[in-house]
Structures are given as structure tokens and as C-alpha cells.
DRENDRENLO-437001 format. One record per residue (C-alpha): residue number from 1; chain; x, y, z. Coordinates in Angstrom, 1 decimal. Layout:
+------+------+--------+--------+--------+
| kedo | zado |     px |     py |     pz |
+------+------+--------+--------+--------+
|  NUM |    A |      X |      Y |      Z |
...
+------+------+--------+--------+--------+
//
This chain:
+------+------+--------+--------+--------+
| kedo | zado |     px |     py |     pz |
+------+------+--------+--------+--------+
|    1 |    A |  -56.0 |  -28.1 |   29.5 |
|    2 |    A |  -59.7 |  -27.7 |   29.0 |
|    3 |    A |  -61.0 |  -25.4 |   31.9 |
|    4 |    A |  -64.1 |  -25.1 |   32.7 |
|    5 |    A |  -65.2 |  -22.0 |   34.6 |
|    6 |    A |  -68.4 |  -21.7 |   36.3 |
|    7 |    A |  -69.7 |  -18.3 |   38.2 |
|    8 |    A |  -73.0 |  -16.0 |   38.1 |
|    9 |    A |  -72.5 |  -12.8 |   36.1 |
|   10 |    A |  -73.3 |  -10.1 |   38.2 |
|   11 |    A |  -70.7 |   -9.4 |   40.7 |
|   12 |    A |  -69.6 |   -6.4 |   42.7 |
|   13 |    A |  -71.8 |   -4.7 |   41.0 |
|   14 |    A |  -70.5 |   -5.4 |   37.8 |
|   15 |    A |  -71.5 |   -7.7 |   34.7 |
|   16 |    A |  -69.1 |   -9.8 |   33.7 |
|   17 |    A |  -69.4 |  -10.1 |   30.2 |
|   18 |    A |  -71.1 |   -6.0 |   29.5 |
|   19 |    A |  -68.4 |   -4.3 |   31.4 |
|   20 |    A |  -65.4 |   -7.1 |   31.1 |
|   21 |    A |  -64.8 |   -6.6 |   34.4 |
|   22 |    A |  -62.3 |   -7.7 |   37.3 |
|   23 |    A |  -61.0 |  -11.0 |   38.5 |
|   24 |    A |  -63.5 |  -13.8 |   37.1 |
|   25 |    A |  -63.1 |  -12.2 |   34.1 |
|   26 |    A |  -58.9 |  -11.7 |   33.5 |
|   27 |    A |  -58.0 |  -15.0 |   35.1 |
|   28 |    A |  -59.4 |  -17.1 |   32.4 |
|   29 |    A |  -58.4 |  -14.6 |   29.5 |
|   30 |    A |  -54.6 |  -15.0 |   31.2 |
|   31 |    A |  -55.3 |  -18.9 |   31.1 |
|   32 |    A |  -56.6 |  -18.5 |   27.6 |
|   33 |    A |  -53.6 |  -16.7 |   26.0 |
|   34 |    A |  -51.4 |  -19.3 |   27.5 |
|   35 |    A |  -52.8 |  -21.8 |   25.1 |
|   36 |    A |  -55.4 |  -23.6 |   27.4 |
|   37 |    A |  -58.8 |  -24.4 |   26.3 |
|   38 |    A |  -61.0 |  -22.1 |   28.5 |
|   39 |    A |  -64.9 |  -22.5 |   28.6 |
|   40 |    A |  -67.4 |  -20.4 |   31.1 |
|   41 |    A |  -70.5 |  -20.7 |   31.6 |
|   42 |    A |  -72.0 |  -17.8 |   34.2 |
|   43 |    A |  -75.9 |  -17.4 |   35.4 |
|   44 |    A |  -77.2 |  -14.0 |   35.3 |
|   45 |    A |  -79.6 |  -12.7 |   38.1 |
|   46 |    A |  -80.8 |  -10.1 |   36.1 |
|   47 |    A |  -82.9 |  -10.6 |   33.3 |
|   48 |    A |  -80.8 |  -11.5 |   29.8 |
|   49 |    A |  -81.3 |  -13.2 |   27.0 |
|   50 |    A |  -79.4 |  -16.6 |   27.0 |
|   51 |    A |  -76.1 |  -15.9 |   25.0 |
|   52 |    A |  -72.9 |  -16.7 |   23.6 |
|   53 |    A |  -70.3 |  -14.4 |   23.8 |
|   54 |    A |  -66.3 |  -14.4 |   22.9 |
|   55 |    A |  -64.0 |  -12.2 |   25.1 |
|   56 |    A |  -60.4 |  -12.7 |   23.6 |
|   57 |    A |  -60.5 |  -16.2 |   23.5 |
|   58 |    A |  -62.8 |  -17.8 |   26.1 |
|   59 |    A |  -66.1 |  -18.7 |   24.8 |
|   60 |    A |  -69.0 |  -17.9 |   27.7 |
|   61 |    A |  -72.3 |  -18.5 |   27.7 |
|   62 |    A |  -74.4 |  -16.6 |   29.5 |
|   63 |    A |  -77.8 |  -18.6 |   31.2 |
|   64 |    A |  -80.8 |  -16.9 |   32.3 |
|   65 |    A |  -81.9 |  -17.3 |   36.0 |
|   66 |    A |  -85.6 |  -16.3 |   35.4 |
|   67 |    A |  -88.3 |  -14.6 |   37.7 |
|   68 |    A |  -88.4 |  -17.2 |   40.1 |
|   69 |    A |  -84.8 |  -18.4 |   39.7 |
|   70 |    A |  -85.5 |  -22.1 |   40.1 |
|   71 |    A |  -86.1 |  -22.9 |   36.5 |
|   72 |    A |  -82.6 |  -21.1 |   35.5 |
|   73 |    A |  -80.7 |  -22.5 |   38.4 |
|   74 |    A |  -82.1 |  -25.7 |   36.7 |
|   75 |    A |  -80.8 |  -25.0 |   33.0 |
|   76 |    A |  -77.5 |  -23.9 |   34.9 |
|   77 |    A |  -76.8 |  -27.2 |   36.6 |
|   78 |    A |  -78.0 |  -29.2 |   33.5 |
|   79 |    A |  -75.6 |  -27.3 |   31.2 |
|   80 |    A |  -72.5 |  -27.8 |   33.9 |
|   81 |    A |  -73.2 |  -30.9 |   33.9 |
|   82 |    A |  -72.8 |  -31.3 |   29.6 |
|   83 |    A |  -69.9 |  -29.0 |   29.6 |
|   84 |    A |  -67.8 |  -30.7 |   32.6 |
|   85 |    A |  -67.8 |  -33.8 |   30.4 |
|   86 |    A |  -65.4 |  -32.2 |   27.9 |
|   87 |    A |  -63.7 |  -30.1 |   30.7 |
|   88 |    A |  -60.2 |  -31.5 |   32.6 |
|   89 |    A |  -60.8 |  -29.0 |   35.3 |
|   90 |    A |  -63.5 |  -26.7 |   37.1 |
|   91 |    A |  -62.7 |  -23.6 |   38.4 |
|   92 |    A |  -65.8 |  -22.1 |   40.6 |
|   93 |    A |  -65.9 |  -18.6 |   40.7 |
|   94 |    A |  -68.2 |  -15.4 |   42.8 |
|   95 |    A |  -69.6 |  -17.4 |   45.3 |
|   96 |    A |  -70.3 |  -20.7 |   47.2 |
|   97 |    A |  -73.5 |  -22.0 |   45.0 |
|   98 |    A |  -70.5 |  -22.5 |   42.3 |
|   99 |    A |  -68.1 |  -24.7 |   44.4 |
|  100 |    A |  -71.1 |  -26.6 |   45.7 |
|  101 |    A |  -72.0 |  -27.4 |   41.9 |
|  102 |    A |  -68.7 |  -27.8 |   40.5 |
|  103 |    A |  -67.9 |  -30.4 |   43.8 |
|  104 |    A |  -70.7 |  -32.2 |   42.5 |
|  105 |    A |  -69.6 |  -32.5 |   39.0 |
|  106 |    A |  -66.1 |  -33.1 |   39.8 |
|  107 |    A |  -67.0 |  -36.3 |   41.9 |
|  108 |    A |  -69.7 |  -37.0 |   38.8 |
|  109 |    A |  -67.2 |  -36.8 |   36.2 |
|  110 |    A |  -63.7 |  -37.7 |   38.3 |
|  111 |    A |  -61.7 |  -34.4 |   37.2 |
|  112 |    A |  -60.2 |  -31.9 |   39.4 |
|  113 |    A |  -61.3 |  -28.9 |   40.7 |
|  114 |    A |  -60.3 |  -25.7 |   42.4 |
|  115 |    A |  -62.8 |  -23.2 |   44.3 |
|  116 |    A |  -61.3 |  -19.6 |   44.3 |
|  117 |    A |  -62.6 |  -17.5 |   47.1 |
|  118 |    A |  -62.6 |  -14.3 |   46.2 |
|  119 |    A |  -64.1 |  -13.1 |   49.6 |
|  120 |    A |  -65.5 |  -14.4 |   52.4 |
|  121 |    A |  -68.8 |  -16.1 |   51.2 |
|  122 |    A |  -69.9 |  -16.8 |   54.3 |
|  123 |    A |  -70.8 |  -13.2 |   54.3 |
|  124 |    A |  -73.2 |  -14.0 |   52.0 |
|  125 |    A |  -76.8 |  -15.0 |   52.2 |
|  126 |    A |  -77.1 |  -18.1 |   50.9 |
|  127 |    A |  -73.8 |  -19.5 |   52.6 |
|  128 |    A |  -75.6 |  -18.5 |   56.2 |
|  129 |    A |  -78.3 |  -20.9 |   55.3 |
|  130 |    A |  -78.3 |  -24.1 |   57.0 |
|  131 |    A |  -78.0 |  -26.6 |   54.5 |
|  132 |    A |  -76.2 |  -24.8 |   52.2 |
|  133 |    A |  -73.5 |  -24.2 |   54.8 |
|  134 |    A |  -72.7 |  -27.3 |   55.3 |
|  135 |    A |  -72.5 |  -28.2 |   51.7 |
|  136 |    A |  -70.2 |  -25.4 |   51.1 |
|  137 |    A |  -67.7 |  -26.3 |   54.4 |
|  138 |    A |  -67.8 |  -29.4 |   51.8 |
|  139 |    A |  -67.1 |  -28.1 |   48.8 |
|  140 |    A |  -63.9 |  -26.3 |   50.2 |
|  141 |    A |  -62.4 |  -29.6 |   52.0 |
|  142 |    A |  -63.0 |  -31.8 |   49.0 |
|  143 |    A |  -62.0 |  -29.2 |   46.8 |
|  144 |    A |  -58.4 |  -30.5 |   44.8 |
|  145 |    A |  -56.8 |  -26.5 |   45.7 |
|  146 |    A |  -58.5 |  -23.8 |   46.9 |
|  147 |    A |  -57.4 |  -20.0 |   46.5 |
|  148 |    A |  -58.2 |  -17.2 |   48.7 |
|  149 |    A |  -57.6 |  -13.9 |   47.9 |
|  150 |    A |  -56.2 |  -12.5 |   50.8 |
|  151 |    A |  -53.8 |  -14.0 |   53.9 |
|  152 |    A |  -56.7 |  -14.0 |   56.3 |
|  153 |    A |  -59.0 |  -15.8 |   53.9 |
|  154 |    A |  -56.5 |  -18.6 |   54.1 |
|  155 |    A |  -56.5 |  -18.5 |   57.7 |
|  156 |    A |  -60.0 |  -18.6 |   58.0 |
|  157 |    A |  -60.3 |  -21.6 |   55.3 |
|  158 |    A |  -57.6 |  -23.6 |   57.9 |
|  159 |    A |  -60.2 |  -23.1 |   60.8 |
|  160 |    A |  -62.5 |  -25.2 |   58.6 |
|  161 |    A |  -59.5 |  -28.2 |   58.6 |
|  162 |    A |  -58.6 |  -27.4 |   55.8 |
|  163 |    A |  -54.8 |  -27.1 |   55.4 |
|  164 |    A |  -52.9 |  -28.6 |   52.1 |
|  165 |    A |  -53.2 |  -27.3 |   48.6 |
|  166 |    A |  -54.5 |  -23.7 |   49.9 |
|  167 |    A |  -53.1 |  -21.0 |   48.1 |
|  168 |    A |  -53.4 |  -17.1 |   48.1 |
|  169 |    A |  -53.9 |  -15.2 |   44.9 |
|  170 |    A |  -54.1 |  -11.8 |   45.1 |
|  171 |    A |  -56.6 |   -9.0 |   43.2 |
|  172 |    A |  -54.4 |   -7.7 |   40.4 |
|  173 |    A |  -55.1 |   -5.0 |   38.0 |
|  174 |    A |  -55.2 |   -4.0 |   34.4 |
|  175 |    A |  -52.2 |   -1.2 |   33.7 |
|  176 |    A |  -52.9 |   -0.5 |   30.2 |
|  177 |    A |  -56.6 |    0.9 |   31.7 |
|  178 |    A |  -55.0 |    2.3 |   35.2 |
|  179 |    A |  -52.3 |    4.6 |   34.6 |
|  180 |    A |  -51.3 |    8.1 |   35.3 |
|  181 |    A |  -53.3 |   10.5 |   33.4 |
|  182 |    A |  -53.5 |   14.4 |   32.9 |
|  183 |    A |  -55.3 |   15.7 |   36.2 |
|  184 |    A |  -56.5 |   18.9 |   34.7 |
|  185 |    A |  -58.1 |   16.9 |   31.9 |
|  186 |    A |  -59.5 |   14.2 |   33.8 |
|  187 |    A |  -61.4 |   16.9 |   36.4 |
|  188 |    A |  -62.7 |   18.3 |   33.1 |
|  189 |    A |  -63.9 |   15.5 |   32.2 |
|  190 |    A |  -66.1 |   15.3 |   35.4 |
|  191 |    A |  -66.9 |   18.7 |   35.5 |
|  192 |    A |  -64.6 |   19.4 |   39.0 |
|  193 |    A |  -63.1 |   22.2 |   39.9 |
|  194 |    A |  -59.3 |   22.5 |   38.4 |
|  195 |    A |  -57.9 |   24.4 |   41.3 |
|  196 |    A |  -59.5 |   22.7 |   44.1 |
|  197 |    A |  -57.8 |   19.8 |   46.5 |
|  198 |    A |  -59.8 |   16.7 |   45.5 |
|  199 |    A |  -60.3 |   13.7 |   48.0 |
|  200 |    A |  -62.7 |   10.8 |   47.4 |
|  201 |    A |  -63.2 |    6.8 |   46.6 |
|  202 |    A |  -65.0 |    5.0 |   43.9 |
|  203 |    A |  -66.7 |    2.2 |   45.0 |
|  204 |    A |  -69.4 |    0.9 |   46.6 |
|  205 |    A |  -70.6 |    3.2 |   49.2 |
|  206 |    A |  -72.5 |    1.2 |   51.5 |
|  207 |    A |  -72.4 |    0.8 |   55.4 |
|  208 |    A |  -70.2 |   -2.3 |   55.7 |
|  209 |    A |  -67.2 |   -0.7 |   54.0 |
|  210 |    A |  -67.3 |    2.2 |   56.8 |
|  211 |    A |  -68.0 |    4.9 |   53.9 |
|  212 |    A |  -69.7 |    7.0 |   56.6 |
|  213 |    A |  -66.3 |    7.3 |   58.4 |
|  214 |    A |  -65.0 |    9.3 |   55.3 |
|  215 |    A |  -67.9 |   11.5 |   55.5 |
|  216 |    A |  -67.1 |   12.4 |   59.1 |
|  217 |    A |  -63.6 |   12.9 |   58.4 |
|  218 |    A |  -64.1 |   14.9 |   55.1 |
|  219 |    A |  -66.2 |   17.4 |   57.7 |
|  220 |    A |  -63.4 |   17.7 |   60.1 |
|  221 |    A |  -61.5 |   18.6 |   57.7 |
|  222 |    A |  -63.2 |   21.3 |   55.8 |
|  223 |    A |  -62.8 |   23.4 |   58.9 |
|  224 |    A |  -58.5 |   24.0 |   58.2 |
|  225 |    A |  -59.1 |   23.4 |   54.7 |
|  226 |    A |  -62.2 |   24.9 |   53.4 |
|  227 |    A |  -61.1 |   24.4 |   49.5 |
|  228 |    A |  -61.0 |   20.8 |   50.6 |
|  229 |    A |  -63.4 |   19.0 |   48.1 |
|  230 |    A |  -65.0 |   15.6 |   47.9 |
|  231 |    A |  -65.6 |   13.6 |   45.4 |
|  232 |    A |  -67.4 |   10.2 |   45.1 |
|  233 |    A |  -68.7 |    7.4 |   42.2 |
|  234 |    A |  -70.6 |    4.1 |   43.0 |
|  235 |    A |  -73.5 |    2.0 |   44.2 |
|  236 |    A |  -74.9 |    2.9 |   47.4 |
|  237 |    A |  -77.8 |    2.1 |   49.7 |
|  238 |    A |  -80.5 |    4.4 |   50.6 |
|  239 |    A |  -79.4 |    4.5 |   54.4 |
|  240 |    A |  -76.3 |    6.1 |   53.3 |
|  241 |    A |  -76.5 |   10.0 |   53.4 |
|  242 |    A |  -74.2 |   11.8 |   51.4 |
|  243 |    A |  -73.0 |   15.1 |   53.0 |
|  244 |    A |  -75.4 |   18.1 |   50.9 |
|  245 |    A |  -72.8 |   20.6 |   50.5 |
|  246 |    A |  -71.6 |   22.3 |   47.2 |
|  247 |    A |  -67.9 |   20.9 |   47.5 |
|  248 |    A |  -69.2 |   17.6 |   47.7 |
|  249 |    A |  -69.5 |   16.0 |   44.3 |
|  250 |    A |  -71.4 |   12.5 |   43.8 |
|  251 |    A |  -71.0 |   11.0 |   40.3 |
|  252 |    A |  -73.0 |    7.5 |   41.0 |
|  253 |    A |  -72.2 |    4.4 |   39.2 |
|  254 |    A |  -69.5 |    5.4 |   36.4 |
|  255 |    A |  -68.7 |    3.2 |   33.5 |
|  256 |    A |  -65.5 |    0.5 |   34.4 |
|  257 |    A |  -63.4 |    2.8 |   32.0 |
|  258 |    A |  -64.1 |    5.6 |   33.3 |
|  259 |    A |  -62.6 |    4.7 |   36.7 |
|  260 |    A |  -59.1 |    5.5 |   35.9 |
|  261 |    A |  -60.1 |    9.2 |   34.7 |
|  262 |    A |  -62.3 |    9.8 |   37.6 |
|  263 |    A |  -59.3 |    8.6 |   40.3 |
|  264 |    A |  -56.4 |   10.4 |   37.8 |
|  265 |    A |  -58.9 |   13.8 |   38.7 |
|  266 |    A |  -57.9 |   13.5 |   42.3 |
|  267 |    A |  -55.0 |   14.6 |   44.8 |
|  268 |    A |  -55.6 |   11.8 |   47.4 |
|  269 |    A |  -57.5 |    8.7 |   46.7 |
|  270 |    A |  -59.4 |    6.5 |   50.0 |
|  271 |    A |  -60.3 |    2.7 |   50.4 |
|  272 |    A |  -62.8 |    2.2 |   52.8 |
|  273 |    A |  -63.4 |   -0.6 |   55.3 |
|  274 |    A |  -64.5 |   -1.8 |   58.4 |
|  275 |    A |  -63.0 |   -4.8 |   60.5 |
|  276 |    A |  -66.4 |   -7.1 |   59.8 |
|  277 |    A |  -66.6 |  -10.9 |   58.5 |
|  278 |    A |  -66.1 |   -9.0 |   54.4 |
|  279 |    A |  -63.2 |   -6.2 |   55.6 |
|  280 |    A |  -61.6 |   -8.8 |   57.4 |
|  281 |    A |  -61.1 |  -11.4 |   54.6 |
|  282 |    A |  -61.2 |   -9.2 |   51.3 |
|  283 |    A |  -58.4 |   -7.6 |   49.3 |
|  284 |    A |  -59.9 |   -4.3 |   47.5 |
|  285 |    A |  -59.0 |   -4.6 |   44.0 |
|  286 |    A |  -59.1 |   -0.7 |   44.1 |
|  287 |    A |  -56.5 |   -0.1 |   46.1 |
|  288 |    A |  -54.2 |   -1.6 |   43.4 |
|  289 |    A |  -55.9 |    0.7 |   40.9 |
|  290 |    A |  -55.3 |    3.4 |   42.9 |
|  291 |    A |  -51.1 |    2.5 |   43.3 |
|  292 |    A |  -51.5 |    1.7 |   39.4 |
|  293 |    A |  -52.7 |    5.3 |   38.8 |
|  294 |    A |  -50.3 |    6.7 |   41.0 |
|  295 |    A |  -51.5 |    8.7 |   43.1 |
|  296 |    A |  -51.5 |    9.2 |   47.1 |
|  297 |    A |  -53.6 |    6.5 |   49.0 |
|  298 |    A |  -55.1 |    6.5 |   52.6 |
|  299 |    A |  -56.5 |    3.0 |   53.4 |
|  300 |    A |  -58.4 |    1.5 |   56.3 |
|  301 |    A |  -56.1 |   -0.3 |   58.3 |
|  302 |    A |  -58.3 |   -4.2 |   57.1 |
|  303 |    A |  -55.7 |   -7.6 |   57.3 |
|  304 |    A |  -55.1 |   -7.2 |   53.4 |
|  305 |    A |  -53.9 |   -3.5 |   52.9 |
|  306 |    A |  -51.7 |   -3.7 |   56.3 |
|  307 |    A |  -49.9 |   -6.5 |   54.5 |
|  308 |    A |  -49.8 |   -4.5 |   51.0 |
|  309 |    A |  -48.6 |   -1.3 |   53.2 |
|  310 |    A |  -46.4 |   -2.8 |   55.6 |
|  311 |    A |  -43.7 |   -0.2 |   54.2 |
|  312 |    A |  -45.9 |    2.4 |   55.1 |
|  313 |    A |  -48.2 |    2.0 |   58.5 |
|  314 |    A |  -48.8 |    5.7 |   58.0 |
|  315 |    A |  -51.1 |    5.6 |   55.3 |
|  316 |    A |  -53.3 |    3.8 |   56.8 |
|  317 |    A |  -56.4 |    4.6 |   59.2 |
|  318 |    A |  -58.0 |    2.8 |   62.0 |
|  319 |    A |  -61.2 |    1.6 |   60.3 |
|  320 |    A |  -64.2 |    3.1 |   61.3 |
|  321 |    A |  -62.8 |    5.6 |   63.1 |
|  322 |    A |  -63.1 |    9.3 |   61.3 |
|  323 |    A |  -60.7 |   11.1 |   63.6 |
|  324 |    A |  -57.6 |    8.7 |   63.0 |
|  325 |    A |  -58.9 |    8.9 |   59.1 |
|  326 |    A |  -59.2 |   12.8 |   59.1 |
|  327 |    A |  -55.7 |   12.8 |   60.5 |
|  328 |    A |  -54.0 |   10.0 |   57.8 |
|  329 |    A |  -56.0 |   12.1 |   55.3 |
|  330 |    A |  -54.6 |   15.5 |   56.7 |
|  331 |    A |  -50.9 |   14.2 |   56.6 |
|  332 |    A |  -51.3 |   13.0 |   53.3 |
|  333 |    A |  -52.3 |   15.5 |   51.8 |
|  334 |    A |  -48.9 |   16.9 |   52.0 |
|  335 |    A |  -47.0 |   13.8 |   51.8 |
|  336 |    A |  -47.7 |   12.7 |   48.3 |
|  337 |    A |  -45.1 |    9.7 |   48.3 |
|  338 |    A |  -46.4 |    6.8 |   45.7 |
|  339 |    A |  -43.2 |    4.4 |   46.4 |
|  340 |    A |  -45.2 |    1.5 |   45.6 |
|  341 |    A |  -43.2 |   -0.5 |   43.8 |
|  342 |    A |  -43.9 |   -2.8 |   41.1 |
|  343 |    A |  -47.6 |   -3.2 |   40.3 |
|  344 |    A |  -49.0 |   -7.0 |   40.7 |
|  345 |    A |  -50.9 |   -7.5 |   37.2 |
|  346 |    A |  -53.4 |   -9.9 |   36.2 |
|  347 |    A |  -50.6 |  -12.0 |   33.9 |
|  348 |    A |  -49.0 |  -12.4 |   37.3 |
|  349 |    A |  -52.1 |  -13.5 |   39.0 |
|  350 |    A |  -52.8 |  -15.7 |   36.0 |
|  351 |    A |  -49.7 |  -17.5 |   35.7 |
|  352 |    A |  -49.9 |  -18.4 |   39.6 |
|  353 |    A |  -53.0 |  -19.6 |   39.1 |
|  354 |    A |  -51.6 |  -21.6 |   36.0 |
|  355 |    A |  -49.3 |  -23.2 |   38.2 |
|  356 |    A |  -51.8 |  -24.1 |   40.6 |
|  357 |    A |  -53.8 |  -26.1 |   38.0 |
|  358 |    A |  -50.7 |  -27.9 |   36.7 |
|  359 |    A |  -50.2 |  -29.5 |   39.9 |
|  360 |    A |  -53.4 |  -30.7 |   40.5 |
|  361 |    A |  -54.4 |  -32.0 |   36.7 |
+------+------+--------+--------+--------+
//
């Protein structure tokens, strides 16, 4: 098949092409190395020069959104609409402006295509908006199959009537970049003590993932375990107050490949959340980085990680609440169990995806 991918760049506060980052971009390099013809085109919010780029085999070009946006989102729409006449699918990616263009093209051009909803856009600005609400409830009814990436995304998507050809694709990870590595060399690596107990997250540390919560708790707990350290890396909001305390150890935005080093460093590693419209819906890819690493995970107790811990209710905390989360985090710092089973990987996510577009096209 020729695929067609279209998404903005910038995402979780990520690029997609300079750090080759998370699902939008592995699900077309999967699709690539399984012989399909894969073409994106992404818009960048932040100021680039218009490119083309090869990552494995997918050929992206990269489109400029300007200072006042209108212009690029112009030169975006123009270009979809020159590349979706050589595409036999269209995959929208990263938010609902994508599956309101590629419904457009699709009815245009009469190919298929397939919104993925990688969280709950709704939570974003631009779907609250009047007008583009409504053309986004469209774009996911007319859509030919639409994946969520978590069980309560689907469940959400049926309250819209929408019922047949709605699949769930998971967040995967990379193994050959999270593994188990040496602990002693990865703290060195961060300059953190080697003989310290380390508890932390990477991630972004804002408000609406309850990061505040782990502050709390990480207090409680330094009064039985006063060794107890924590560490942290990632994006976060200047309403957010790290706790100033020499055993507390902020690293702020790390490089993508340095995430498996930073999490190998510590004992216990925590994904937070709160029950809002994003916990709700999402499925942390970190939390399969974390199992991919190995090492111990706490979790907030969000739809998606009670269904990926089901085997083990007691790793997980009720979210935004730091005394249930000081107590997870207390027990599990002595049990250390990482049972996790096998690891889903981004081949696996790929070829279900695959299969999705075969019955469609």
C-alpha cells in the first residue's frame, strides 16, 4: 500500500523527526519494513526550515507553520492535498486538526482512511472550539477505522455513535533502547548518589498528571527513610514547585536516549496521573519503558494501567492521593517483583495496525 501519514511534529514534548521519537514515529517505520510505501508529511509549530528527511525508509517532509500559523496551515493542506493523490490510505496522527484534514481528502480523493487517537483530543484546545468540535465528532464517524490507544478511549469514541471498525492499539516500546542496564553506572552517569535508595519519574511534570502527589508522598516518606532520595527529568510548568531539598535531584528535559539510563539509575520508578478527561483516556507509554527496563513500578491507579496491572492491584495508587501513594511507594520498596511478562513492542503494535489497514483498503 501507499500510506500516507499526516500529523504535526511536535508532540509530547518531543520532535518527531530530531529525537525519532514514540508512536507516530515507529508505526510507520513498522509499516515501512513490511514492504508498504509509507509517506508523511508533519507541520512543525516551532520555527524549522521546510525539510525532507529519511528515517529508515519513510520519506517525511517536514512544513513550516510560520509566525502567524495561517500561511503554514495553508502550505500544509495544499501539500496533503498533492500527496493524497498518490496515497491508497491516510493515516491522521497527534491530534484532531489531522483527521479533520485527512476526512477531507479522503472524501476528495475516495480512499480510505483511519484516525488513530492517541489520547483524548478533546482535551485539547482546538477540539474544545465550537466549530472545530463538531468537525472532529465528524472526522471520527466517517472515519473508515479508528484506533484508540487505550480501552476507555474506545468507550468514549462509542458515546459519540460510533461503534464498528474501532480498534485499540496500545503504546509499545523500543527494547533495544529500554533494557536493564548497570545501576551503579547509570547513577554515575547522572551524578547520583551510588548508595542511596532512588525513587522518581521522567516525564512531564505538570499539574494534570498529579506530579504534586509524588511530591507529597516523597515527604512522608523521608521521615522512616531519610536516605530516601528523589529523582526527576522533564518539562514542567512554572506553577509546579519542586521540593528544595539536597536529596532531591531535578535533571530537566533529558535527551530520548538518555531515558533508559536515567530510569536503569533507580530502585523504584512512578507514573503519575490524575482521573481527568487525559488520565482517564491515555496509556503512558512510560510505564511500558519502565517494565522494559525492569525495574519496580508504582502507578496511579488511571483506566489503562489498572488494565496493564490487573495481576498486581498492589502496585498501584489511588491518583491524587499522596498517602495511598506514599504507602504503594513504601511497600514497594521492599517488594521489588518485575513479573511482567512479555513486553508489547512496536513490531507488535505495527503489525496490528497492519492488519487494520488491510481490511479497510
Amino acid at each position: 500500500m501507499r500510506i500516507l501519514i499526516l500529523t504535526k511534529r511536535q508532540y509530547t514534548n518531543k520532535d518527531l523527526l530530531d529525537d525519532r521519537f514514540g508512536r507516530i514515529r515507529e508505526i510507520p517505520l513498522v509499516l515501512s519494513r513490511h514492504g508498504h510505501d509509507v509517506r508523511g508529511l508533519c507541520l512543525s509549530y516551532i520555527t524549522k526550515e521546510p525539510e525532507l528527511r529519511h528515517d529508515g525508509s519513510v520519506l517525511w517532509e517536514s512544513i513550516d507553520a510560520g509566525t502567524f500559523k495561517f500561511i503554514g496551515l495553508g502550505n500544509y493542506i495544499k501539500r496533503a492535498y498533492e500527496l493524497a493523490k498518490q496515497a491508497d490510505i491516510i493515516i491522521a496522527f497527534s491530534d484532531s486538526f489531522y483527521g479533520i484534514i485527512a476526512y477531507y481528502l479522503s472524501k476528495r480523493n475516495g480512499i480510505p482512511f483511519v484516525f488513530d487517537l492517541m489520547d483524548n483530543f478533546e482535551y485539547f484546545f482546538v477540539a474544545k472550539l465550537p466549530f472545530f468540535k463538531q468537525l472532529f465528532h465528524r472526522a471520527v464517524l466517517k472515519a473508515h477505522a479508528v484506533i484508540c490507544v487505550s480501552h476507555g478511549l474506545k468507550q468514549l469514541v462509542s458515546n459519540y455513535n460510533r461503534h464498528e471498525t474501532v480498534f485499540v492499539v496500545e503504546n509499545a516500546v523500543r527494547t533495544d533502547l529500554f533494557k536493564p542496564l548497570n545501576r551503579s553506572v547509570c547513577r554515575h552517569m547522572f551524578g547520583l548518589p551510588d548508595k542511596a535508595t532512588l525513587v522518581g519519574t521522567a516525564g512531564a511534570l505538570h499539574p494534570n498528571r498529579g506530579i504534586e502527589s509524588l511530591f507529597s508522598a516523597w515527604q512522608m516518606l523521608t521521615r522512616v527513610h531519610p536516605k530516601l532520595h528523589l529523582v526527576l527529568a522533564g518539562p514542567k510548568t512554572a506553577d509546579v514547585k519542586i521540593p528544595q531539598d539536597e536529596r532531591v535531584h531535578y535533571h530537566g528535559v533529558i535527551p530520548y536516549e538518555k531515558v533508559p539510563f536515567f530510569l536503569n539509575a533507580l530502585d523504584v520508578a512512578i507514573v503519575c496521573n490524575s482521573l481527568n478527561a487525559f488520565g482517564r483516556f491515555c496509556f503512558p507509554q512510560k510505564a511500558r519503558e519502565i517494565m522494559a527496563c525492569n525495574l519496580p513500578i508504582v502507578a496511579a491507579a488511571v483506566p489503562a494501567l489498572q488494565g496493564l496491572l490487573s495481576d498486581h492491584p498492589e502496585w498501584l495508587y489511588v491518583p491524587d492521593d499522596p498517602r495511598n501513594l506514599a504507602s504503594v511507594l513504601k511497600n514497594r520498596l521492599t517488594d521489588r517483583r518485575t513479573n511482567y511478562g512479555r513486553i508489547l513492542t512496536w513490531e507488535d503494535a505495527g503489525k496490528d495496525i497492519e492488519n487494520i489497514l488491510q481490511k479497510i483498503a
